[in-house]
N, C-alpha and C positions, 0 to 999 in steps of 0.2 A: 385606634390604629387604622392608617389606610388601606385600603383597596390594597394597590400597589407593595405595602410591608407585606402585609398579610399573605398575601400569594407566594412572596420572596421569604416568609418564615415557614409555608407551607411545603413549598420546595428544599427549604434544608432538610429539615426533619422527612421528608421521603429519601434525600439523599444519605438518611443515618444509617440505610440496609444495607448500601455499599461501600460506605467509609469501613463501618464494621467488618464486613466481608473480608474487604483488601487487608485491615489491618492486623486478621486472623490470616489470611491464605493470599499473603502477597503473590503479584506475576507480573512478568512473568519469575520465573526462579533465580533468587537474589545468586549474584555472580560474586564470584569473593575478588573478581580481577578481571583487568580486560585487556590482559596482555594477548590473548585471541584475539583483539581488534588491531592490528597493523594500522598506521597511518594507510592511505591510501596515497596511491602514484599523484602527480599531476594531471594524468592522462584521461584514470579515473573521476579525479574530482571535477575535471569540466566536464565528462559524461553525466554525471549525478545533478550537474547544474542544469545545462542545456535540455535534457530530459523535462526538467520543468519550465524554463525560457530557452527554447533554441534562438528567438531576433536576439537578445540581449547580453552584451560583451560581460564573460565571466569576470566575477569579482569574488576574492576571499573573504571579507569582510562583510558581514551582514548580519540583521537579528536575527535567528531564531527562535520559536515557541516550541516547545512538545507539553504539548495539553493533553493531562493524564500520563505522565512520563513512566511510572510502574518502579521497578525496582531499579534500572539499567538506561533506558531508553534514554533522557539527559544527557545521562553520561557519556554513552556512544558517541553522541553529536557534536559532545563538548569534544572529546577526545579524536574524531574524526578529522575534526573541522579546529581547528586548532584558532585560526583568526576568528573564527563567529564570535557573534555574542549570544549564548544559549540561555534560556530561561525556560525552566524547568516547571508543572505545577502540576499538582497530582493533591486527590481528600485521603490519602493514606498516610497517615505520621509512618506506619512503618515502612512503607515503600519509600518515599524520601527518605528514610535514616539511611538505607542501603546502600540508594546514591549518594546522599552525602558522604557516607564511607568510603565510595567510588572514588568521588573528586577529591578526597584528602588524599585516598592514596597514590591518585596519579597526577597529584597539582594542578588539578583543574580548576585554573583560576578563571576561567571563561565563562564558567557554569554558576548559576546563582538557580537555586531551589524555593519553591514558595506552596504553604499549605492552601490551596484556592482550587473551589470548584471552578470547574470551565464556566458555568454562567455567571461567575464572579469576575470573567478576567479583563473585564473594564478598571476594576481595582488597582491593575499592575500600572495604571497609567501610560502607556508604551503600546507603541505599534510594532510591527514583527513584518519582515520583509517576505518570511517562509514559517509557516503555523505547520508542525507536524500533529497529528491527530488520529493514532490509528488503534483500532481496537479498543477503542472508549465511550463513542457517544452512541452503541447502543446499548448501554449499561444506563444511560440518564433516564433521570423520570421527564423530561421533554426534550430529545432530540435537536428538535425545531431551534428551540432558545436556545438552547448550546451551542450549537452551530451559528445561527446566528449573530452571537454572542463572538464567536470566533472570528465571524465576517469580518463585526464592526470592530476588529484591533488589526484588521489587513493594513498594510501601508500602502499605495500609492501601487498598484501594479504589483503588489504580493499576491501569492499563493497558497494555498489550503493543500497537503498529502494528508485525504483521507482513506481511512478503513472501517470497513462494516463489514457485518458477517449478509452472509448470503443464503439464503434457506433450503435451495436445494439440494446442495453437497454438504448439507449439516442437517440432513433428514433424519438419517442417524443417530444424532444428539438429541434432538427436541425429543423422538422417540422414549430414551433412556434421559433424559430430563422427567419426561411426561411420569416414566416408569419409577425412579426417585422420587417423586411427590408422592405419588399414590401406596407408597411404603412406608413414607416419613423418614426416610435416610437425611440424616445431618451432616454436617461439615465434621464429626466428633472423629477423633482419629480409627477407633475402633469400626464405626459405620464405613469409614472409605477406605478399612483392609478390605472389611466384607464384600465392598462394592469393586473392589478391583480382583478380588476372590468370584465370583461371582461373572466379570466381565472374563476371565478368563472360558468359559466355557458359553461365551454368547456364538449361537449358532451361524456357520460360517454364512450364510446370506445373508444374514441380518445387514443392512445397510450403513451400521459402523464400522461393521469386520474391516472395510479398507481404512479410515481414520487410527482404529486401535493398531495396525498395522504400520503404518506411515507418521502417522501426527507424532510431535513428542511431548502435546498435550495430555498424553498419555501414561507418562515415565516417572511423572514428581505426583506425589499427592497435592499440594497448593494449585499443580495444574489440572491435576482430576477436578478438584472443585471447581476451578476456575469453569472447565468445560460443562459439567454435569448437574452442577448444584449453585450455579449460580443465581442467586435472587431475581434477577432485573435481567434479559438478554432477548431482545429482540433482533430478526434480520430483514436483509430488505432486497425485494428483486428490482432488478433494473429499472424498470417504470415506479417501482414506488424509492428507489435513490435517485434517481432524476428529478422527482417531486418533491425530497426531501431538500435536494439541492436547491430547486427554486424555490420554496415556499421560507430557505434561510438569506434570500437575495444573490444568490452564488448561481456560475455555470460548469459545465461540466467540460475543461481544457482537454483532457485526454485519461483514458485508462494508465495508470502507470504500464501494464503490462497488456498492451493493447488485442495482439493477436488472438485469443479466446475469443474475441467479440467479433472479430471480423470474418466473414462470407467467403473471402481469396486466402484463409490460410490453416492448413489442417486438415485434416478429412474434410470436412461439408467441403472443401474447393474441388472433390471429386465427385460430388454428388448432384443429381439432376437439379437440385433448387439452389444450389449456389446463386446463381443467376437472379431466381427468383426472389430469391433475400435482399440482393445487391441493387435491388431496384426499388426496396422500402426507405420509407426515410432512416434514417439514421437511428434514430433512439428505438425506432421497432428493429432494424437489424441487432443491435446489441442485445434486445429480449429475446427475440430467437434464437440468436448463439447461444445465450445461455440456458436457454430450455431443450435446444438440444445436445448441447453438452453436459447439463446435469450434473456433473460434479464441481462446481465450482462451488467453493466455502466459506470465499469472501469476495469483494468487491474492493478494490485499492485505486482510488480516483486523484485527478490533481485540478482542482477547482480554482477559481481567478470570482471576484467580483461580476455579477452581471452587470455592472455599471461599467466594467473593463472592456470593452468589445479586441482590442489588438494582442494581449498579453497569450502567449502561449499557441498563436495559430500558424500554421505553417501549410505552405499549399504548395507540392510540389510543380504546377504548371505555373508559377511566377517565373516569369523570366530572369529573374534573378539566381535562379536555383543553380546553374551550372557553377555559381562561386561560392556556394555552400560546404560547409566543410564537414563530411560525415566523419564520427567517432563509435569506433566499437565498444559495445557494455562489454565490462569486464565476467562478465559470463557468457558470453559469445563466443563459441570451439565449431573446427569443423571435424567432424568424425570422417575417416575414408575408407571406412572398412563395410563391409557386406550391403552394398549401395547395388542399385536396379539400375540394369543398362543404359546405357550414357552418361551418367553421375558420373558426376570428380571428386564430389562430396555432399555429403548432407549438413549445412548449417543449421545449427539449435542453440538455444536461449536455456542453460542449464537450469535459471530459474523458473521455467516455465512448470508447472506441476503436470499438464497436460504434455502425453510422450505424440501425440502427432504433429505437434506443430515444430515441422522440418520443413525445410527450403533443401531440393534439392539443385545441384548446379553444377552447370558444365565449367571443365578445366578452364574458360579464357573467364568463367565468373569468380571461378576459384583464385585466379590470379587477381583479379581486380579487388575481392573483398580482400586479399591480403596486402594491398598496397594502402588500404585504408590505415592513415595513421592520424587523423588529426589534424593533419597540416594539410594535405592535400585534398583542393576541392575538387567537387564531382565531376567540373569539368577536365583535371587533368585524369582521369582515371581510365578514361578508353571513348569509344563509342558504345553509343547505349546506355551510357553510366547512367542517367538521369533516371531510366525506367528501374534499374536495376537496383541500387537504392534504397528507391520508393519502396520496392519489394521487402530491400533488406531493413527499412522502417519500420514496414506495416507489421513483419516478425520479432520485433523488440532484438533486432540483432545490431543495428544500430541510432544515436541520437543524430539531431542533426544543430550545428552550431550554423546560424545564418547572420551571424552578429558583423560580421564584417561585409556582408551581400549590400550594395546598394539596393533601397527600396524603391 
């Protein structure tokens, strides 16, 4: 046998703790329907696009990957996205059978299912224009080659949406992980009455009380185990997911949800070292934010080839930028109630988990973000619109589509 087998039979057979796993305590929690998924407006779906290419004129039609698709994941994409081509791949026979259930029942004919580890998905033959990948590769027994593996099926200017967990706002977990081993508690149904008997009286500081609280990691036993007893689960802080990125030949395009990370927005933009952050380079600004925000429980990135240097950049001082056409995420509300003097409103990103990252804004701002529809570029929007924007970017309040901007 060679080298090269060898290693590749080495690696399955590690990967038999998680096939198992999954195949016992599928996740996330098999969904009997997804008639809670609405197609999505138009409006939203080039938000969802641009978000990961804002140069590049939207198109319905494209591949997708979701590497480790779980019970649902697939499906969602197949059923969101109705023209994609979706490709499914996940090592749980029974988390595929779920989706497969999915796509029978809502004619998802777009959607094709495959039992393949991710560092098998050279297998599939086929490149993928958008590779979804979240909350999977840190469950592998090498990261590195998975991801990598992921790279090399990018097409021509595709994109990676990844997710890893993050270890400071999952302090909590590793804890009562830690605590689980050291008791011998199992996946057995009777071990995780006891253990959610048990969680019920963990003392209010304890650093889970807020997950047990919020998460709905919490709510199903497949997700207790998922969170608590899961075999293989490593996280990663910012400087070692920047590392993990390059060391797969990939760069880091943008945070999905950018504002955590940045210096100008949330509390630190009150605080005497804002300043002092916003003059680090970049990849130490982001370790900052996240060390001093501390609750953060995962990391959700949108990566491009480092051979790609164009895909996914946007600089708001191009001269270009006044024919840029801002689009608001469809979780973007202005509240107008108990605001601090001079407020017209506070703008917020409901997806955000963090409750200070608010924008707040004067009535002629309040007018300008609501004349954002899509169609109209920054330059029709007022004066000032360019800075303004910028601001309402940096907040994940809106994307920007620059596909029709000469460059």
């Amino acid at each position: 046998m060679t080298l090269a087998l060898r290693r590749r039979d080495e690696t399955s057979a590690r990967m038999d703790v998680i096939e198992e796993f999954y195949d016992r305590h599928p996740y996330p929690p098999p969904a009997s329907d997804l008639d809670a998924v609405a197609p999505r407006d138009p409006l939203a779906q080039r938000a969802a696009f641009h978000l990961v290419w804002p140069d590049r004129p939207y198109v319905e039609r494209d591949r997708t990957l979701v590497a480790g698709c779980g019970t649902t994941q697939a499906a969602r994409h197949a059923m969101l996205r109705g023209q994609a081509e979706v490709v499914g791949i996940d090592v749980s026979s029974t988390s595929l059978e779920h989706s497969r259930q999915l796509a029978r029942r809502h004619g998802l004919d777009n959607l094709t299912l495959r039992r393949l580890a991710i560092e098998d998905v050279g297998d599939l033959g086929q490149t993928f224009d958008h590779i979804v990948c979240t909350g999977v590769l840190h469950h592998l027994a090498d990261p590195v080659a998975g991801l990598r593996a992921l790279g090399e099926v990018l097409a021509p200017g595709g994109a990676i949406t990844l997710m890893v967990y993050a270890p400071y706002g999952r302090a909590g977990i590793y804890l009562l992980q830690d605590y689980c081993r050291r008791l011998g508690i199992t996946t057995e149904s009777h071990d995780i009455a006891d253990l959610v008997a048990t969680l019920r009286e963990i003392p209010t500081g304890h650093p889970i009380s807020r997950l047990l609280r919020e998460s709905p990691d919490f709510r199903d036993d497949d997700a207790l185990a998922d969170a608590l007893l899961n075999p293989r689960d490593r996280a990663y802080a910012v400087p070692e997911l920047l590392g993990l990125l390059n060391s797969a030949g990939l760069r880091l395009g943008r945070w999905t949800r950018q504002a955590p990370y940045l210096p100008d927005c949330g509390s630190m933009s009150e605080t005497p070292h804002a300043a002092r952050i916003a003059a680090l380079p970049l990849p130490e600004q982001f370790a900052a934010l996240e060390l001093f925000r501390g609750t953060i429980a995962r990391h959700s990135v949108i990566a491009f080839s480092a051979a790609d240097e164009a895909s996914g950049r946007l600089e708001f001082a191009d001269p270009a930028s006044p024919r840029w056409r801002p689009i608001r995420v469809p979780t973007a509300i202005a509240v107008e109630e108990r605001l601090p003097p001079g407020a017209a409103a506070a703008l917020l990103n409901r997806a955000h988990a963090a409750t200070d990252l608010v924008l707040f804004v004067t009535k002629a701002e309040l007018e300008m973000f609501r004349r954002i529809d899509g169609a109209r570029a920054i330059g029709d929007l007022g004066a000032d619109a360019r800075a303004f924007v910028e601001r309402l970017f940096r907040h994940d309040l809106v994307v920007i589509d620059a596909s029709g901007a000469p460059r």
